[in-house]
Biopython code that builds the backbone (N, CA, C, O; Angstrom):
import numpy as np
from Bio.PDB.StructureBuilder import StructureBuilder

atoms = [
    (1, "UNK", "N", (8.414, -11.889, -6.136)),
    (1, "UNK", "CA", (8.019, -10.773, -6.960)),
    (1, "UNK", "C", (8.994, -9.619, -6.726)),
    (1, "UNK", "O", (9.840, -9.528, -5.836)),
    (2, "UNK", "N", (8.781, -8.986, -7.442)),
    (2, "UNK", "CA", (10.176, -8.260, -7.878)),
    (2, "UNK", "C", (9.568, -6.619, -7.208)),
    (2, "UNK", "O", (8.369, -6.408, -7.392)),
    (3, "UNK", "N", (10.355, -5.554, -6.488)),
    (3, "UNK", "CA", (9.698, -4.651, -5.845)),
    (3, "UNK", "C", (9.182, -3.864, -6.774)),
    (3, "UNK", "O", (8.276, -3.107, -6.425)),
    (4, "UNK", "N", (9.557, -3.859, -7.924)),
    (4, "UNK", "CA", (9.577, -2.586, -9.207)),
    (4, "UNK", "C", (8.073, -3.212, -9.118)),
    (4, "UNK", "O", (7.081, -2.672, -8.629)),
    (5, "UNK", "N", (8.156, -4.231, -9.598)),
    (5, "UNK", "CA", (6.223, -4.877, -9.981)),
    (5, "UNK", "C", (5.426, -4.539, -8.406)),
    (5, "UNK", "O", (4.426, -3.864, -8.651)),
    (6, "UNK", "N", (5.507, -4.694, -7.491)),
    (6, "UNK", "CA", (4.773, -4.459, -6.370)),
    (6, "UNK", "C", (4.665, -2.646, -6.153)),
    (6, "UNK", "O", (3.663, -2.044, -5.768)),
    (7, "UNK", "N", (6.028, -2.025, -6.531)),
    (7, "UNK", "CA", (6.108, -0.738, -6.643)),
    (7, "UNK", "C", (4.700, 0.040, -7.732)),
    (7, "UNK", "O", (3.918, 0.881, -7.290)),
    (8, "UNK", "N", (4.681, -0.361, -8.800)),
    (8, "UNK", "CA", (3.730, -0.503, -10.258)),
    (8, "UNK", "C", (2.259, -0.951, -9.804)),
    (8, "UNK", "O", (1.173, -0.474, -10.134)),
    (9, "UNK", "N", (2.542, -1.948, -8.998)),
    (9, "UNK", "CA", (1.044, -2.051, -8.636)),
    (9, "UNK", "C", (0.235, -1.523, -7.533)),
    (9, "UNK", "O", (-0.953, -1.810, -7.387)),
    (10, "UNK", "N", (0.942, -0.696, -6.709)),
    (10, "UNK", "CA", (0.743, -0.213, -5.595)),
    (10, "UNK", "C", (0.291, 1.429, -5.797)),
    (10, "UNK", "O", (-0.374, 2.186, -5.091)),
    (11, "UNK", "N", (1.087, 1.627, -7.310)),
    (11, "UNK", "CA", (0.325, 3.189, -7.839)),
    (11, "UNK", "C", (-0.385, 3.245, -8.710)),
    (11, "UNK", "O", (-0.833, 4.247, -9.267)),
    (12, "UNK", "N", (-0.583, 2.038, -8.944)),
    (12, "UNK", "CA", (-1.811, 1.780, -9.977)),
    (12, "UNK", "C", (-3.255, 1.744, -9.024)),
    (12, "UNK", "O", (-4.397, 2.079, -9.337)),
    (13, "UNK", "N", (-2.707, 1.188, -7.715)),
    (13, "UNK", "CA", (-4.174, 1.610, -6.949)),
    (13, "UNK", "C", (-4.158, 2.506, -6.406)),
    (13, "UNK", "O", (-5.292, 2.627, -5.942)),
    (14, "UNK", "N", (-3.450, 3.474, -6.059)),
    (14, "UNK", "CA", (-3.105, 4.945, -5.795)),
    (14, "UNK", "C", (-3.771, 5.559, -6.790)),
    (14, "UNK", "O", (-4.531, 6.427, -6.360)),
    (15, "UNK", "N", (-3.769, 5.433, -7.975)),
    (15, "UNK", "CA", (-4.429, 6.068, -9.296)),
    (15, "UNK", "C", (-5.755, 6.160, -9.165)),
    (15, "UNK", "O", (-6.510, 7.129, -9.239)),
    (16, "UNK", "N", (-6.037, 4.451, -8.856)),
    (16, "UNK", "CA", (-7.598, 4.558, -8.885)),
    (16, "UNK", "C", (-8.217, 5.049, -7.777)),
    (16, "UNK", "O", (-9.321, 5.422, -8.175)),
    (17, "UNK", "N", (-8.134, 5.239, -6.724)),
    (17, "UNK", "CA", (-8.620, 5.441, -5.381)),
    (17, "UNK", "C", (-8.610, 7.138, -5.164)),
    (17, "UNK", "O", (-9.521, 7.707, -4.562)),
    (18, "UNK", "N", (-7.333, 7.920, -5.801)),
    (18, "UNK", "CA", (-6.919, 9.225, -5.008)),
    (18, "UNK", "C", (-7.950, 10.313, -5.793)),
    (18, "UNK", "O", (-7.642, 11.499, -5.671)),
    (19, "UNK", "N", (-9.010, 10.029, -6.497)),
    (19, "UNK", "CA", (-9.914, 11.123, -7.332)),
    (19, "UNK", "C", (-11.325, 10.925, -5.959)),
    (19, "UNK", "O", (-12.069, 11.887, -5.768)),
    (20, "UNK", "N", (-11.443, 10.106, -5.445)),
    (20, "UNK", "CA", (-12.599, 9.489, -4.586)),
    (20, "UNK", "C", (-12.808, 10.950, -4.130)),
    (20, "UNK", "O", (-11.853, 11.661, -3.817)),
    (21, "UNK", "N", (-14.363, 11.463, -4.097)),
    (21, "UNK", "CA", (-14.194, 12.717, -3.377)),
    (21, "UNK", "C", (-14.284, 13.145, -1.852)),
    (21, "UNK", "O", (-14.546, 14.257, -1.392)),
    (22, "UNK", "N", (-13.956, 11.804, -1.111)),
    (22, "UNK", "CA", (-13.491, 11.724, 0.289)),
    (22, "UNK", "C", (-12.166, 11.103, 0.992)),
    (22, "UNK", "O", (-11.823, 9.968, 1.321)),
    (23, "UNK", "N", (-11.694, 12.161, 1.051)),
    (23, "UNK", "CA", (-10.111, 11.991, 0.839)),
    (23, "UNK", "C", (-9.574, 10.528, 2.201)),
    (23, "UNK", "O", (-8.724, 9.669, 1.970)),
    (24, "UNK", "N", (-10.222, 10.641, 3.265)),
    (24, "UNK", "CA", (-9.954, 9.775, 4.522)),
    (24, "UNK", "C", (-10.449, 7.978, 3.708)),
    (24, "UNK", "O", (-9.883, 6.886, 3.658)),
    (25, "UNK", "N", (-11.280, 8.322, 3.390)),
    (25, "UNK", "CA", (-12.161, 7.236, 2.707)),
    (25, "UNK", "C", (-11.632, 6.686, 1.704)),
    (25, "UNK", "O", (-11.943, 5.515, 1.489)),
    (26, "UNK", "N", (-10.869, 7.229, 0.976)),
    (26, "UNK", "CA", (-9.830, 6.755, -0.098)),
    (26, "UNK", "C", (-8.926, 6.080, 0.000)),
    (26, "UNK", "O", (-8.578, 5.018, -0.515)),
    (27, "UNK", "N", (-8.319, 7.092, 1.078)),
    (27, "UNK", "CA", (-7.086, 6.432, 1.828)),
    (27, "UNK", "C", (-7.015, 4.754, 2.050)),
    (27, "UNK", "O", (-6.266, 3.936, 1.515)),
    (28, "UNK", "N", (-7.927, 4.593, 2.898)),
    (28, "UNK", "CA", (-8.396, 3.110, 3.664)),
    (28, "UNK", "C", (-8.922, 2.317, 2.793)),
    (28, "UNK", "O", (-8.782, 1.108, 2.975)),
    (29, "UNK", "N", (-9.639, 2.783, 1.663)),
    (29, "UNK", "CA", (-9.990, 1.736, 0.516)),
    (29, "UNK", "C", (-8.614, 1.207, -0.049)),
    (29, "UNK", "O", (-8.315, 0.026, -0.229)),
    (30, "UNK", "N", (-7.716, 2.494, -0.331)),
    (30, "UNK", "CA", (-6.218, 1.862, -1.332)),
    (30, "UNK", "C", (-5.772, 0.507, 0.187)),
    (30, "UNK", "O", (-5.363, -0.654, 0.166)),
    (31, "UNK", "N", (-6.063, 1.279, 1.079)),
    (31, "UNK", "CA", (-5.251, 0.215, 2.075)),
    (31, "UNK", "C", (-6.101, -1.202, 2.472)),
    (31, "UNK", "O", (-5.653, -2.286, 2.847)),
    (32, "UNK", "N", (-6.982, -0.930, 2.328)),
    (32, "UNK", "CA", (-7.963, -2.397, 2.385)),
    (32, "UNK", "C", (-7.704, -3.398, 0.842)),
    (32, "UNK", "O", (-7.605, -4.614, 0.679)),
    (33, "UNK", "N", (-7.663, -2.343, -0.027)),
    (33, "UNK", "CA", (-7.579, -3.026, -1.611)),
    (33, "UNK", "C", (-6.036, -4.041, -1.345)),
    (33, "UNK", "O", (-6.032, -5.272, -1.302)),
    (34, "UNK", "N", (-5.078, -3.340, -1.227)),
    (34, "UNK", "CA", (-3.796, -4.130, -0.544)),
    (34, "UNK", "C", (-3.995, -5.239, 0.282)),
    (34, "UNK", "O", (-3.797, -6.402, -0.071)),
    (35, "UNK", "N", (-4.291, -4.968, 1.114)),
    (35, "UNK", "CA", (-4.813, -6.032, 2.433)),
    (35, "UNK", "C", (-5.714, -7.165, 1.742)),
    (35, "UNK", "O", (-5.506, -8.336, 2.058)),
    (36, "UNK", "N", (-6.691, -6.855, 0.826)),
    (36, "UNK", "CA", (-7.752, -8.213, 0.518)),
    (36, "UNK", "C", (-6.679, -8.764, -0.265)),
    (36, "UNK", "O", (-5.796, -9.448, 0.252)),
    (37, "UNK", "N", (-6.728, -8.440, -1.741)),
    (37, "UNK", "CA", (-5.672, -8.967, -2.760)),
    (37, "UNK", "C", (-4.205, -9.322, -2.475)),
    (37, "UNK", "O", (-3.773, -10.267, -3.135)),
    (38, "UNK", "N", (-3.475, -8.814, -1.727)),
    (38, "UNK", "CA", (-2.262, -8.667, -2.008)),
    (38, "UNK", "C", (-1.787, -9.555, -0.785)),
    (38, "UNK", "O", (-2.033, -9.205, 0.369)),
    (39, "UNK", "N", (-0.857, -11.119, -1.186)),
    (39, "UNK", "CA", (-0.225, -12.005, -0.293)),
    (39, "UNK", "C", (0.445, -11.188, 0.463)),
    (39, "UNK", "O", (0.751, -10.053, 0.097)),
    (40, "UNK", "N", (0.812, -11.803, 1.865)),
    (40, "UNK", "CA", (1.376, -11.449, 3.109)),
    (40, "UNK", "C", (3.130, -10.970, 2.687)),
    (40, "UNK", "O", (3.741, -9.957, 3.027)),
    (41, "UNK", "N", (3.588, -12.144, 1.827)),
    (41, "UNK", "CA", (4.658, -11.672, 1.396)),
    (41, "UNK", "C", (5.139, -10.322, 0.412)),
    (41, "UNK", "O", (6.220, -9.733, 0.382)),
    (42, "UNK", "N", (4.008, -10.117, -0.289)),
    (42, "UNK", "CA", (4.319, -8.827, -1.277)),
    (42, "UNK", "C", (4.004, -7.694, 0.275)),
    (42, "UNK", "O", (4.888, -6.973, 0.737)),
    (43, "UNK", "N", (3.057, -7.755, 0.660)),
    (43, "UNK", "CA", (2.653, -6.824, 1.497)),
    (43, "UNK", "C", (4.258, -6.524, 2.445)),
    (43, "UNK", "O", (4.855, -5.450, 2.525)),
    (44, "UNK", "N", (4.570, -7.582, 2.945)),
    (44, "UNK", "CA", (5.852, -6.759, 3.709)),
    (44, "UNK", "C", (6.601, -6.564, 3.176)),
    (44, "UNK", "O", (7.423, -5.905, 3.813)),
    (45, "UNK", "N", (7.060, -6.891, 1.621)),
    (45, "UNK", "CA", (8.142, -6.372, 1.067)),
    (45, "UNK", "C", (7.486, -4.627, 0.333)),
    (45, "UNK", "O", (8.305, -3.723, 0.171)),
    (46, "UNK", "N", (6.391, -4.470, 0.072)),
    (46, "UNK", "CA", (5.997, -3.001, 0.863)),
    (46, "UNK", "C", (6.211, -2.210, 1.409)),
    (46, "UNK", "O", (6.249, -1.009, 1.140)),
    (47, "UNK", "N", (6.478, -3.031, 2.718)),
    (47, "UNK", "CA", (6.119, -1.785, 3.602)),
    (47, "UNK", "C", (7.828, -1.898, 4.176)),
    (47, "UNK", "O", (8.270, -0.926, 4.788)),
    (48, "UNK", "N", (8.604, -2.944, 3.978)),
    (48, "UNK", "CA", (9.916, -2.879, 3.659)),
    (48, "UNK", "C", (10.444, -1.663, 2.914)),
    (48, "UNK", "O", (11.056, -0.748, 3.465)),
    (49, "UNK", "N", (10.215, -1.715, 1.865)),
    (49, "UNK", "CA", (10.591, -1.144, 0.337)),
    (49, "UNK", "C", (10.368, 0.751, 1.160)),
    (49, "UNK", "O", (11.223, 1.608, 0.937)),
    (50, "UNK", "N", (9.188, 1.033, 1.995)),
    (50, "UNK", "CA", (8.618, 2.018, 2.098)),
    (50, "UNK", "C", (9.132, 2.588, 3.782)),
    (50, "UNK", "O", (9.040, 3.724, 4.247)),
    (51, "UNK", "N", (9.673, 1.346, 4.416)),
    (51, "UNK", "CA", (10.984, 1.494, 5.797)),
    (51, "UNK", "C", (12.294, 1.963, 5.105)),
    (51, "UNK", "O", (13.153, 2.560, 5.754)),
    (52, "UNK", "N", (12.467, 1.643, 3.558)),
    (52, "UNK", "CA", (13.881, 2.016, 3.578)),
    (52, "UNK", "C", (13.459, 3.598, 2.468)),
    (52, "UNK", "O", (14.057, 3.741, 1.402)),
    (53, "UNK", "N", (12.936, 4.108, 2.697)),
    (53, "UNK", "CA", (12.529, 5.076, 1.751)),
    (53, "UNK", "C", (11.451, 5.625, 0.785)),
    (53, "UNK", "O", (11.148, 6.762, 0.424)),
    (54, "UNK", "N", (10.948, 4.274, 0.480)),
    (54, "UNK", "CA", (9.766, 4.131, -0.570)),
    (54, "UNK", "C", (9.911, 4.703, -1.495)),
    (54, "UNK", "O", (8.945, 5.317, -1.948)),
    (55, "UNK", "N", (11.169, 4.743, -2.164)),
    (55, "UNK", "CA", (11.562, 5.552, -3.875)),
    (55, "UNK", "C", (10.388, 4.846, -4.853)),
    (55, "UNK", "O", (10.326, 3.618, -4.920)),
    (56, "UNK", "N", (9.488, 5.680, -5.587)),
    (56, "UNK", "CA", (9.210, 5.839, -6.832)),
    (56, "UNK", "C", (7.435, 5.306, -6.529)),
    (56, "UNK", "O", (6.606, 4.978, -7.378)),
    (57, "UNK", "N", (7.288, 5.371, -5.125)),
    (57, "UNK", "CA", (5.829, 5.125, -4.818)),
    (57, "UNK", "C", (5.277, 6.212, -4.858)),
    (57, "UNK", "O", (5.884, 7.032, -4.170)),
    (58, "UNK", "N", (4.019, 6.781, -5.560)),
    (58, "UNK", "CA", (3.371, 7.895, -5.559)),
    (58, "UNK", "C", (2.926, 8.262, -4.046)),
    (58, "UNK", "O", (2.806, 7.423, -3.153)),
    (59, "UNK", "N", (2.623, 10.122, -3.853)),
    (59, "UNK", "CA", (2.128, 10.572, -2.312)),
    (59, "UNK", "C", (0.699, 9.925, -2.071)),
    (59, "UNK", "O", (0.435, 9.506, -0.944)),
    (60, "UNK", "N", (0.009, 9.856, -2.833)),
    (60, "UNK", "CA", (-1.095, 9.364, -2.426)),
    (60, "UNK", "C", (-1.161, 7.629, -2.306)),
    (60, "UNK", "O", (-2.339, 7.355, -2.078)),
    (61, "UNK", "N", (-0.576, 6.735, -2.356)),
    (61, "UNK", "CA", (-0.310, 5.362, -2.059)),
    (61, "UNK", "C", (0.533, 5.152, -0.734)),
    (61, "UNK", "O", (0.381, 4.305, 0.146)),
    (62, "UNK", "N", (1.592, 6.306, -0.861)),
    (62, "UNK", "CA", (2.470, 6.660, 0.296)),
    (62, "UNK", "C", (1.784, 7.177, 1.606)),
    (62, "UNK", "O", (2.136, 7.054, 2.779)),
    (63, "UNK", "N", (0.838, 7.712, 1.119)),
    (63, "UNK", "CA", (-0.298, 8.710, 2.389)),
    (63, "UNK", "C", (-0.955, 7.436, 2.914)),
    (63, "UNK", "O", (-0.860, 7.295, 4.133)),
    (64, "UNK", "N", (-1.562, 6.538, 2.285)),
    (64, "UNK", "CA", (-2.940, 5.580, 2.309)),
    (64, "UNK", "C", (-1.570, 4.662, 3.171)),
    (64, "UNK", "O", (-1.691, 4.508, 4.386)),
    (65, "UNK", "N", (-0.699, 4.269, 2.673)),
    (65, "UNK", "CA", (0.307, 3.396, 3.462)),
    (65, "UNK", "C", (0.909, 3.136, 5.093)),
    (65, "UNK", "O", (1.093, 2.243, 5.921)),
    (66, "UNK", "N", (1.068, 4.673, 4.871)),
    (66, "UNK", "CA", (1.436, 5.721, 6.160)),
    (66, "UNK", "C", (0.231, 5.591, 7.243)),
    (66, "UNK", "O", (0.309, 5.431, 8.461)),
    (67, "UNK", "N", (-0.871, 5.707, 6.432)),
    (67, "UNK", "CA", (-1.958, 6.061, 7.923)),
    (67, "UNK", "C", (-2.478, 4.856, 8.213)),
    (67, "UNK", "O", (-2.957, 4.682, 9.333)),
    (68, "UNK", "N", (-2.476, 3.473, 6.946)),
    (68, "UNK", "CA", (-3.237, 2.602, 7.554)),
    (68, "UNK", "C", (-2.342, 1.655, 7.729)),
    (68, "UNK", "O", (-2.920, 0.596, 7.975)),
    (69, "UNK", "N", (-1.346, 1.561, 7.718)),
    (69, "UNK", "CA", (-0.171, 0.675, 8.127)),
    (69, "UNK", "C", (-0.474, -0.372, 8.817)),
    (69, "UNK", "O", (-0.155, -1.457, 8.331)),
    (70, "UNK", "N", (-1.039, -0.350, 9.890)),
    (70, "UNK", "CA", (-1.540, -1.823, 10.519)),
    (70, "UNK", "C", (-2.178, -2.525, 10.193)),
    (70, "UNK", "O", (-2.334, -3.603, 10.766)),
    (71, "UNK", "N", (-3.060, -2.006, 8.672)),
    (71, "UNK", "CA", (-4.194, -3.130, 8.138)),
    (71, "UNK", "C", (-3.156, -3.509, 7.268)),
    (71, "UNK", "O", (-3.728, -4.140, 6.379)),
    (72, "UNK", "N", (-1.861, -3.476, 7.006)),
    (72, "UNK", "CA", (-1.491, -3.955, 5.917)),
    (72, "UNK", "C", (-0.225, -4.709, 6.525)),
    (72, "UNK", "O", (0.585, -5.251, 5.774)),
    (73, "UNK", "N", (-0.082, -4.726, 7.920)),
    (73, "UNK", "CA", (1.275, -6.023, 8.192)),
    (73, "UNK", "C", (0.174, -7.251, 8.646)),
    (73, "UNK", "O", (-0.893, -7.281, 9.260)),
    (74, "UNK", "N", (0.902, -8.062, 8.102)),
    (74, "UNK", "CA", (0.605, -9.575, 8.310)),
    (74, "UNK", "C", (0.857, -10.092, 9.873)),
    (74, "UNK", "O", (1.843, -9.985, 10.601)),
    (75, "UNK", "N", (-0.231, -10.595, 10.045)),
    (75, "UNK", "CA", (-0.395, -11.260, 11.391)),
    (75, "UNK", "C", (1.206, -11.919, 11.890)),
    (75, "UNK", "O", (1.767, -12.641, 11.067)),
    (76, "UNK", "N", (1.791, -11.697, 13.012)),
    (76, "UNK", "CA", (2.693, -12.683, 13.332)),
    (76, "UNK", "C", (2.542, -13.920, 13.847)),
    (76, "UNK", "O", (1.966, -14.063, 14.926)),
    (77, "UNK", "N", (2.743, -14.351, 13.563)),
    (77, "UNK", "CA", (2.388, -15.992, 14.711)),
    (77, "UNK", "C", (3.759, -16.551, 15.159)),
    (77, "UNK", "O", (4.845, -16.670, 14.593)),
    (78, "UNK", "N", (3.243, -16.881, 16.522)),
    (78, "UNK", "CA", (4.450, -17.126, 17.198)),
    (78, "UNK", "C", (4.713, -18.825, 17.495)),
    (78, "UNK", "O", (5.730, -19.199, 18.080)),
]
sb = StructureBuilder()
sb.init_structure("model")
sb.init_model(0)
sb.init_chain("A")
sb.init_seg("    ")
for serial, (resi, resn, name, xyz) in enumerate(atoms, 1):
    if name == "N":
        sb.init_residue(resn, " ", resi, " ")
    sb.init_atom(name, np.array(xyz, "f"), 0.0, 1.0, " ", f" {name:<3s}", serial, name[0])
structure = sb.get_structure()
């Protein structure tokens, strides 16, 4: 998948989540919504995309990203 489409879909749940009128609570929903739906592979090209800058991801997807970051890397297995 292509980052522009993971980029697109990542502020499309930024959209829906950032009106919630509990701002902490929002946050962790956009980041749980990622985490249920979204394969291991889109997810690190994410948070890739968002290590080298995160151009054209909205602040509020960027915020929810930022704070819950560990619900959203994929388990390593060794």
């Amino acid at each position: 998948m292509h980052i522009e489409n993971l980029i697109h879909m990542a502020n499309q749940i930024g959209a829906f989540f950032k009106d919630m009128p509990d701002h902490p609570e929002a946050l962790e929903g956009a980041a749980q919504h990622i985490k249920k739906f979204w394969e291991p592979r889109m997810r690190r090209a994410l948070l890739a995309h968002v290590d080298n800058g995160g151009a054209e991801l909205g602040p509020f997807i960027r915020e929810a990203i930022d704070t819950h970051r560990e619900l959203l890397e994929p388990l390593v297995r060794a």
